[in-house]
SELOPA-188560 format. One record per residue (C-alpha): x, y, z; residue number from 1. Coordinates in Angstrom, 2 decimals. Layout:
<rs>
> c1	c2	c3	pos
> X	Y	Z	NUM
...
</rs>
This chain:
<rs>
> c1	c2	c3	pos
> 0.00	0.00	0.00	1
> 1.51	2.98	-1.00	2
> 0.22	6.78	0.64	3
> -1.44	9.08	-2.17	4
> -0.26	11.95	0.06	5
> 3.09	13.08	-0.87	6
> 5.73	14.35	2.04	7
> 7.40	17.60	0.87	8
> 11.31	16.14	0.71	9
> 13.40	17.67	-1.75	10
> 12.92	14.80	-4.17	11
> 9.32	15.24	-4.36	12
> 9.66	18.69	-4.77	13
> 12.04	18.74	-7.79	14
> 9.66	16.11	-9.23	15
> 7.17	18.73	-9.25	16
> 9.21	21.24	-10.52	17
> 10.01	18.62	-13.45	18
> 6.19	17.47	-14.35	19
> 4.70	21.17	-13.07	20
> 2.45	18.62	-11.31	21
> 0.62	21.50	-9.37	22
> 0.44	24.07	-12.64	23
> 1.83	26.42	-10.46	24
> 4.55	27.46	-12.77	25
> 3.69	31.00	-13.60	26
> 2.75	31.51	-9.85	27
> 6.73	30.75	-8.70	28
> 8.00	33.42	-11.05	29
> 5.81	35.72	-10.05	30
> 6.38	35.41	-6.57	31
> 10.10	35.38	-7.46	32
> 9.74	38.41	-9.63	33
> 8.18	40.13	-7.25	34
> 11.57	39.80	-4.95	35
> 13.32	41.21	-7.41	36
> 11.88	43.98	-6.85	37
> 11.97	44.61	-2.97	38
> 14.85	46.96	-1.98	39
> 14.72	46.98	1.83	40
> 13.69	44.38	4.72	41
> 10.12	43.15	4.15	42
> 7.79	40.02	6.18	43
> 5.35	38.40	3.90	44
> 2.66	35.86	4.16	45
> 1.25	33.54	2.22	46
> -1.93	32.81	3.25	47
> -3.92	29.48	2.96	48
> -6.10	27.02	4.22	49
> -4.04	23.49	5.90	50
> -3.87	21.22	3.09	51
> -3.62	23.45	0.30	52
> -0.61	22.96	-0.76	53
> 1.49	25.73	1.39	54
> 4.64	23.81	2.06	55
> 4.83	22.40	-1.35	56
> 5.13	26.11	-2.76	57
> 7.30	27.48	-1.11	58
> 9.91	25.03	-1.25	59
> 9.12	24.84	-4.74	60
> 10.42	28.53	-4.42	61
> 13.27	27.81	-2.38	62
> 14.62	25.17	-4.91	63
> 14.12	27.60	-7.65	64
> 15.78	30.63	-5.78	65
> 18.57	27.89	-4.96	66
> 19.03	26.81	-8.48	67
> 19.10	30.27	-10.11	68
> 21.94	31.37	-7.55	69
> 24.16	28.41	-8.10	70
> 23.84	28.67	-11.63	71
> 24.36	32.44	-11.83	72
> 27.91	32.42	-8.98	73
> 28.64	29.05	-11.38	74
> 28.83	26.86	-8.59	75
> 27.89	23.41	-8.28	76
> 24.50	21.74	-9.23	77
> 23.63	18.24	-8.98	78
> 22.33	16.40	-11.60	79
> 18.87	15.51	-10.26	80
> 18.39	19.22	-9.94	81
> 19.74	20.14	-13.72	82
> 17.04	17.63	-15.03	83
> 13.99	18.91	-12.67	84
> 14.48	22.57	-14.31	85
> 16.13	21.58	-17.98	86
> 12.37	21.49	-19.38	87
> 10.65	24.24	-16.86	88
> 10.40	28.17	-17.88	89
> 12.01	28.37	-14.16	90
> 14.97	27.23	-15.28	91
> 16.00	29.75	-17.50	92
> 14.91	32.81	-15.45	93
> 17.54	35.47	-15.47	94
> 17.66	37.27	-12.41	95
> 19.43	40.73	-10.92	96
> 19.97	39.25	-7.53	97
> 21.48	36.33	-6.08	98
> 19.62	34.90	-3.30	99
> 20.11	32.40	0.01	100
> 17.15	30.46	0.29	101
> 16.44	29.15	3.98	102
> 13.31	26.65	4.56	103
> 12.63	26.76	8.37	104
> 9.94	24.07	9.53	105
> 8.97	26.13	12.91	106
> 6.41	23.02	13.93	107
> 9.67	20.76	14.29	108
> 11.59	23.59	16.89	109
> 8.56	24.66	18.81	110
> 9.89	22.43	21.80	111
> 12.34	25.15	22.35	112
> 12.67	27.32	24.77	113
> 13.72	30.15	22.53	114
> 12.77	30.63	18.86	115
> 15.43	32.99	17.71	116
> 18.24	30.84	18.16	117
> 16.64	27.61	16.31	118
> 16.66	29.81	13.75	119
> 20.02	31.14	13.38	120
> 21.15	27.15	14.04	121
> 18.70	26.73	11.17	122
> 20.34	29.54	8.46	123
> 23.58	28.07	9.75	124
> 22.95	24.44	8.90	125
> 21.56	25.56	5.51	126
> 24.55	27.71	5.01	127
> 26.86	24.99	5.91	128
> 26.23	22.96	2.07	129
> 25.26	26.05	0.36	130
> 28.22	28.44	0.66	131
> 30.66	26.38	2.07	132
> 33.56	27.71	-0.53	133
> 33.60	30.95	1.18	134
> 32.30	30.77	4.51	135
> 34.66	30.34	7.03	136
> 32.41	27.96	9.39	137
> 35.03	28.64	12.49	138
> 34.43	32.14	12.80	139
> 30.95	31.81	12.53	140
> 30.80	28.94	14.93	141
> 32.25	31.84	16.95	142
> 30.08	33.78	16.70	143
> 26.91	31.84	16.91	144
> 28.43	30.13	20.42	145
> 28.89	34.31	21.39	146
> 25.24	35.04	20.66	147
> 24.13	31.76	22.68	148
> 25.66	33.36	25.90	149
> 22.63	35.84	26.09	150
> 20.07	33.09	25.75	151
> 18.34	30.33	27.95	152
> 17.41	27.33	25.84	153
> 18.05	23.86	25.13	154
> 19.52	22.83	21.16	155
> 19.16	18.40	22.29	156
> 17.36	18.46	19.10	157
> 19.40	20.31	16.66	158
> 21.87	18.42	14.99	159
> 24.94	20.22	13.82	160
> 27.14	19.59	10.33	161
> 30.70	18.69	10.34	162
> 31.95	21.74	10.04	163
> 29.76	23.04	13.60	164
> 30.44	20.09	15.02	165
> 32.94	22.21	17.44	166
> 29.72	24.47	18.19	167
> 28.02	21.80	19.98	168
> 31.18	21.04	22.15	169
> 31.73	24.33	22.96	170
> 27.69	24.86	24.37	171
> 27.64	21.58	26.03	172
> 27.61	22.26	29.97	173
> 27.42	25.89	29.28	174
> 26.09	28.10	32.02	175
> 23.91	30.51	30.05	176
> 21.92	32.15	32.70	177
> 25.24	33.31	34.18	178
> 25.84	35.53	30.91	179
> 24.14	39.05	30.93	180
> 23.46	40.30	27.32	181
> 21.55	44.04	26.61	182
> 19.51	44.01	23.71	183
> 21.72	45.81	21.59	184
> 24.57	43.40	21.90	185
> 21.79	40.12	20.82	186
> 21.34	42.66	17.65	187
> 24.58	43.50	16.88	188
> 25.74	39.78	17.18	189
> 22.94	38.80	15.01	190
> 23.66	41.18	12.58	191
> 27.35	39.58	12.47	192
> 26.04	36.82	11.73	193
> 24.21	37.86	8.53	194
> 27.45	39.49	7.47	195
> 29.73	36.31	7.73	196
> 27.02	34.19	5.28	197
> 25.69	37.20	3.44	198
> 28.90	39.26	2.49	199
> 30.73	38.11	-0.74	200
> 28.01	35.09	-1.16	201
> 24.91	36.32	-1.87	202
> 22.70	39.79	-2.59	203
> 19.69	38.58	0.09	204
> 18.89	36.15	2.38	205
> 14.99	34.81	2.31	206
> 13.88	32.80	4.97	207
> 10.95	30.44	4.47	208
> 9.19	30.07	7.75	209
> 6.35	26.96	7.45	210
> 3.92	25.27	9.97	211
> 4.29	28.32	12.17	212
> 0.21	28.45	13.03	213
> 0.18	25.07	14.34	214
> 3.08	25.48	16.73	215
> 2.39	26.20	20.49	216
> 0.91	29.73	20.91	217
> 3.86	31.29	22.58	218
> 6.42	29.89	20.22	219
> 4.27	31.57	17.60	220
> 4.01	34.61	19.13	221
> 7.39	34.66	20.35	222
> 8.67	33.95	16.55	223
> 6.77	36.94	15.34	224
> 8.28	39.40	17.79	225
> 12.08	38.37	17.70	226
> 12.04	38.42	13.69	227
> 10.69	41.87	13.89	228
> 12.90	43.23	16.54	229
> 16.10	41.28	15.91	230
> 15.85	40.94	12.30	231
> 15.59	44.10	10.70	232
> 18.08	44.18	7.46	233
> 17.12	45.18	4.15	234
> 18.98	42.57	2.87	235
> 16.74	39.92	4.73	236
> 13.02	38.78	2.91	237
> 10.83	36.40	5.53	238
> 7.97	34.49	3.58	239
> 6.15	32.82	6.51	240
> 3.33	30.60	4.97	241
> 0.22	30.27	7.51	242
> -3.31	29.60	8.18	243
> -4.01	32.93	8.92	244
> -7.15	32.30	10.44	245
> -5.56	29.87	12.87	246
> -2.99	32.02	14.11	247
> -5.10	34.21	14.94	248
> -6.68	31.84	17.01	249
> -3.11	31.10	18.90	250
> -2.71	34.98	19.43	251
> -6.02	35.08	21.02	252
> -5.32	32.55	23.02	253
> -1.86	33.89	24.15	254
> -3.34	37.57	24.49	255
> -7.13	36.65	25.40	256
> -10.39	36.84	23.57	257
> -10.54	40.85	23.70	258
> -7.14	41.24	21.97	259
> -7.12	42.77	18.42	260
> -5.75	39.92	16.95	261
> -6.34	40.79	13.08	262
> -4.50	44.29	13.95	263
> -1.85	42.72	15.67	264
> -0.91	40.52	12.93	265
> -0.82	43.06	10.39	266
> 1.73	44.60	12.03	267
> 4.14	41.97	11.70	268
> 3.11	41.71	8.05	269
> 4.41	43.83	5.13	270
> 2.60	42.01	1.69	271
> -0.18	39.31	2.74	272
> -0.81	37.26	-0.52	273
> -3.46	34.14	-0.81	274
> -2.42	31.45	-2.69	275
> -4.35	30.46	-5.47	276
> -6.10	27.09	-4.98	277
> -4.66	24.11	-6.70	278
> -7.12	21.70	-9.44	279
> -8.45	19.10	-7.36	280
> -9.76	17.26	-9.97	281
> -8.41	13.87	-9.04	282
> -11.28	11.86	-10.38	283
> -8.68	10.75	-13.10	284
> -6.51	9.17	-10.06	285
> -8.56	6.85	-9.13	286
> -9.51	2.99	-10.88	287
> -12.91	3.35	-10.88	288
> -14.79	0.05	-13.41	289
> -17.36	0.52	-15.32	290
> -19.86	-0.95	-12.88	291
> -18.77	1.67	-10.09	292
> -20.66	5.28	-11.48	293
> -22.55	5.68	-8.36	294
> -19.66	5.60	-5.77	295
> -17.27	7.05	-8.67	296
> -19.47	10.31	-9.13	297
> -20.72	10.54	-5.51	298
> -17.11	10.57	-4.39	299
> -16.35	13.51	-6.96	300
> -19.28	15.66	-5.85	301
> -19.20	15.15	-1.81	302
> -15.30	17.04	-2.75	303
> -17.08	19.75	-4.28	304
> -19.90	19.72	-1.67	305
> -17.14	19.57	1.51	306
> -14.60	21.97	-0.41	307
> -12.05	19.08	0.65	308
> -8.25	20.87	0.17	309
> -5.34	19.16	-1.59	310
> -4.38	17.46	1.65	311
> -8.09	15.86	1.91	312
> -8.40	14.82	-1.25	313
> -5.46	12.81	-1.56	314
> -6.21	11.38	1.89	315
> -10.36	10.92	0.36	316
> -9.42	9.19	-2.60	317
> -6.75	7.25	-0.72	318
> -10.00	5.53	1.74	319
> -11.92	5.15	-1.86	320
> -9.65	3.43	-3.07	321
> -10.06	0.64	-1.36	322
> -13.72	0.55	-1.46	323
> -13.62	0.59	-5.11	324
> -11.23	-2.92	-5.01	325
> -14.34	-4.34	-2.94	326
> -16.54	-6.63	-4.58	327
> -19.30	-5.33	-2.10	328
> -19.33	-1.71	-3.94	329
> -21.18	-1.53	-7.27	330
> -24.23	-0.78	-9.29	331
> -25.83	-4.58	-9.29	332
> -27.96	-4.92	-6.29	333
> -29.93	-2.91	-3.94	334
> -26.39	-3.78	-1.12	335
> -24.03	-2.35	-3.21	336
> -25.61	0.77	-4.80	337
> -26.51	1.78	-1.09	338
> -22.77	0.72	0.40	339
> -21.48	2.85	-2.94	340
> -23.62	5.95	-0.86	341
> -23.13	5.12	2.92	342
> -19.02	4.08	2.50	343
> -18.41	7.39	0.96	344
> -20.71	9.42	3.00	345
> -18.89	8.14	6.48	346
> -15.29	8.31	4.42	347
> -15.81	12.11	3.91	348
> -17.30	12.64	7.26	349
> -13.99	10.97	8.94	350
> -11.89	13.77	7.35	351
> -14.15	17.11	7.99	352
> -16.45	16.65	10.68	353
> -15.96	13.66	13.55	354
> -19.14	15.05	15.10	355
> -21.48	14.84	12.16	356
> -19.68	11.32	11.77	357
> -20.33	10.08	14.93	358
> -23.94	11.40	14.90	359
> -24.59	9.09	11.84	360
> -23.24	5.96	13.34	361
> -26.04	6.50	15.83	362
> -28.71	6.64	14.16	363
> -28.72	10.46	13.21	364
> -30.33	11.11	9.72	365
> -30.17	14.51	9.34	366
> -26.96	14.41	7.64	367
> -28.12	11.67	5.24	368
> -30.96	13.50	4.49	369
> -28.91	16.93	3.65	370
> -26.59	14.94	1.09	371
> -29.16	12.70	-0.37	372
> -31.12	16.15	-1.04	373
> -28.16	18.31	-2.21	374
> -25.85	15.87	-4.08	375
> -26.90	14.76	-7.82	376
> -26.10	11.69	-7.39	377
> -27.50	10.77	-4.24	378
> -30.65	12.85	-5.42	379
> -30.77	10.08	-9.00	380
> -30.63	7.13	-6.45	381
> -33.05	7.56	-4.51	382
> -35.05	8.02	-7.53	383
> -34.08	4.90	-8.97	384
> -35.33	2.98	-6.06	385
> -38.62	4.85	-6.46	386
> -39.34	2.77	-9.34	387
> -42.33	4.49	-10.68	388
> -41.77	5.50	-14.09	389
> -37.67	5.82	-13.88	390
> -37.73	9.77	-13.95	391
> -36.18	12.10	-11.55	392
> -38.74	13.48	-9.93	393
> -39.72	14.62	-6.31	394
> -42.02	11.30	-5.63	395
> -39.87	9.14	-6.63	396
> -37.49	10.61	-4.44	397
> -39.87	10.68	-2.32	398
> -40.42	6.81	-2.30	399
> -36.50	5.92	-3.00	400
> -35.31	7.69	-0.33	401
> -37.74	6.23	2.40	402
> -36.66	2.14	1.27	403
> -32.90	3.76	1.71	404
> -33.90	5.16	5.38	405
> -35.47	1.76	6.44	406
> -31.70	0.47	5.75	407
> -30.16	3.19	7.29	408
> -31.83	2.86	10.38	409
> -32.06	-0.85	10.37	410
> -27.84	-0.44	10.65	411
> -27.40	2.43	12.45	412
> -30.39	2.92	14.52	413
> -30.70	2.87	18.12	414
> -32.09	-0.21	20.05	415
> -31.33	-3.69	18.78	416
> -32.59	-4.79	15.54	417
> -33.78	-8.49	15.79	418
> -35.10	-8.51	11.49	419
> -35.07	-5.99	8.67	420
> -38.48	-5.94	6.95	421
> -37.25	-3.11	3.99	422
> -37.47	-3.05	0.48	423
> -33.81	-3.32	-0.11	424
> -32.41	-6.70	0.21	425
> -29.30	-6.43	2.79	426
> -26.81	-8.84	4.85	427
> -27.58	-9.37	8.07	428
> -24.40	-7.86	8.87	429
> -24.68	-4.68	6.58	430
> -23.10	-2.48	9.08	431
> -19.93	-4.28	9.75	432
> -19.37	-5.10	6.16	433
> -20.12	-0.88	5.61	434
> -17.51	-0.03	8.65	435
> -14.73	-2.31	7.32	436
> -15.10	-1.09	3.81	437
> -14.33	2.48	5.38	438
> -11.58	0.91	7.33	439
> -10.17	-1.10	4.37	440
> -9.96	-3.94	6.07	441
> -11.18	-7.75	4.82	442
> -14.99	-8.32	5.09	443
> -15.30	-11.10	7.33	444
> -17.87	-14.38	6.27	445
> -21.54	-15.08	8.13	446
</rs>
């Protein structure tokens, strides 16, 4: 069994460069043509909903930004990234600027104590196999072990390159607390910093920051305030993708329900762009036969009716899958047409709403009767149990829909159910073969 949902690794992400697999192309030179034109020190966000394809993006944008750079300095470039942009317009952008791309997963540092220094360590690891022909990693290891002296935090979880391997050694046992740093001296070391990898490498550094609305509130918040204070050099971009909405949520939660949260963020946030939603067509993904147009077209329009994101989808489609390779999912027989409506109905329900879920697997038909009302294809089966003349039409409707209830609440109803006296021939053990089709498990024999 292989996962339809694809991790964003670097090989995955030049593979979509390569096959433009999310047709988001044109949107990556934009965005990178609109860099070339900021002069001065500028925090933007790219705004979407989890699931949408944030991540993907931007590191889509880092390994462009990354590519361009090396190829314009002349520096090396492995093959596997020559053949991802040989056939993509990316590739033969010509830009003004040279550019240090940083991707900085905030989700997988929010365990520390202090966000500004799993940063730097961050910039410095990235820095470490991207400018490693001028950078003179002992100085810098210098200076990064003079600038943890004014913190409190613990780095167990950062792992260091080679050449900081003498970083670690030098922290280990260190008394922190003991060392008093003002504010100005944290800025002016940080600043040092950006000198020893920005001087004589590159024009600008951009930072991707990622996953930092589902980090702990404080972290977040705490993020957001020691980029702006500590951070401010024009030659420095920050692209933190979010779930705007969400973090919003976290600052309310740090600063309490009567906080201007909205006002608060914006004035973190320079440029606030909304990425463009990806085509989540992905009928075309999935093995459907030619006995399967109920489950196959019901599937398609519950993702239009639940507005399911990238993310869902793929996860949506994975469930169906499985379904589909059951022999108990089909149009011949009353069974399977109505398994074809109640597997995909609880599937979709499992990934957007556990409470209207768990309201249906007890009994509660008042989401079965908003779908069967509202989706086409629900709507034409319940006519074709109707049976009266074989046209859509509000009777037979009507009549379908009620021998579909009598099945529904033979399975799911409450109370025990010693018989089923409906119109639509079922197992006796209709709901367990339904729940392990969801589950994809093996339906077991009577």
């Amino acid at each position: 069994m292989k996962k339809l949902a694809e991790e964003a690794t670097i090989e995955n992400v030049l593979e979509s460069i390569k096959e433009n697999k999310f047709n988001r192309t044109q949107d990556i030179i934009d965005f990178i043509m609109a860099l070339e034109q900021i002069e001065e020190n500028m925090f933007i966000s790219i705004d979407a909903k989890w699931g949408a394809g944030k991540t993907f993006y931007v590191r889509q944008i880092e390994q462009s930004l990354n590519f361009l750079t090396r190829k314009a300095k002349g520096l090396n470039i492995e093959e596997n990234v020559k053949t991802a942009f040989s056939k993509n317009p990316l590739g033969s952008l010509e830009l003004e600027h040279t550019y240090f791309p940083v991707y900085y997963n905030a989700w997988l540092y929010d365990n520390h104590s202090d966000p500004l220094m799993s940063l730097i360590l961050s910039i410095t690891k990235a820095c470490e196999c991207y400018c490693d022909e001028k950078l003179n990693s002992n100085t810098l290891s210098d200076k990064i072990i003079s600038l943890m002296d004014s913190f409190s935090l613990s780095i167990g979880c950062v792992q260091f390159g080679s050449n900081f391997g003498n970083a670690k050694e030098k922290f280990s046992g260190k008394d922190i607390l003991s060392a008093v740093k003002t504010e100005e001296e944290i800025r002016n070391k940080v600043k040092e910093i950006f000198d020893s990898i920005i001087v004589e490498n590159v024009q600008k550094l951009v930072i991707f920051i990622d996953e930092l609305d589902r980090c702990r509130p404080n972290f977040a918040i705490e993020m957001l305030e020691r980029i702006k204070h500590y951070f401010d050099d024009d030659r420095i971009i920050f692209v933190a993708s979010i779930n705007r909405e969400q973090l919003i949520h976290s600052i309310l939660k740090y600063y309490g329900t009567n906080f201007d949260a909205t006002g608060y963020l914006d004035k973190f946030f320079d440029w606030n762009i909304y990425l463009p939603e990806l085509d989540t067509s992905f009928g075309d993904r999935l093995n459907f036969t030619g006995e399967q147009y109920f489950i196959e077209n019901i599937t398609k329009e519950l993702s239009l009716y639940f507005q399911l994101t990238y993310r869902e989808k793929l996860r949506y489609n994975q469930c169906i899958s499985f379904a589909i390779l059951s022999k108990y999912v089909s149009d011949h027989g009353g069974e399977k047409i109505v398994l074809s409506a109640f597997v995909s109905i609880i599937t979709i329900l499992n990934i957007k709403d556990e409470t209207k879920k768990m309201r249906f697997l007890q009994g509660d038909s008042s989401v079965l009767d908003e779908l069967f009302k509202n989706i086409k294809t629900l709507y034409r089966m319940a006519c074709k149990f109707g049976k009266l003349d074989g046209q859509e039409s509000e009777e037979n409707f009507e009549i379908g829909y009620a021998k579909i209830k009598e099945v529904f609440d033979y399975a799911f109803g409450i109370g025990e159910k010693r018989w089923y006296k409906g119109a639509i021939e079922i197992s006796d053990n209709f709901k367990e073969i339904c729940l392990r089709i969801c589950s994809g498990l093996r339906i077991s024999k009577n």
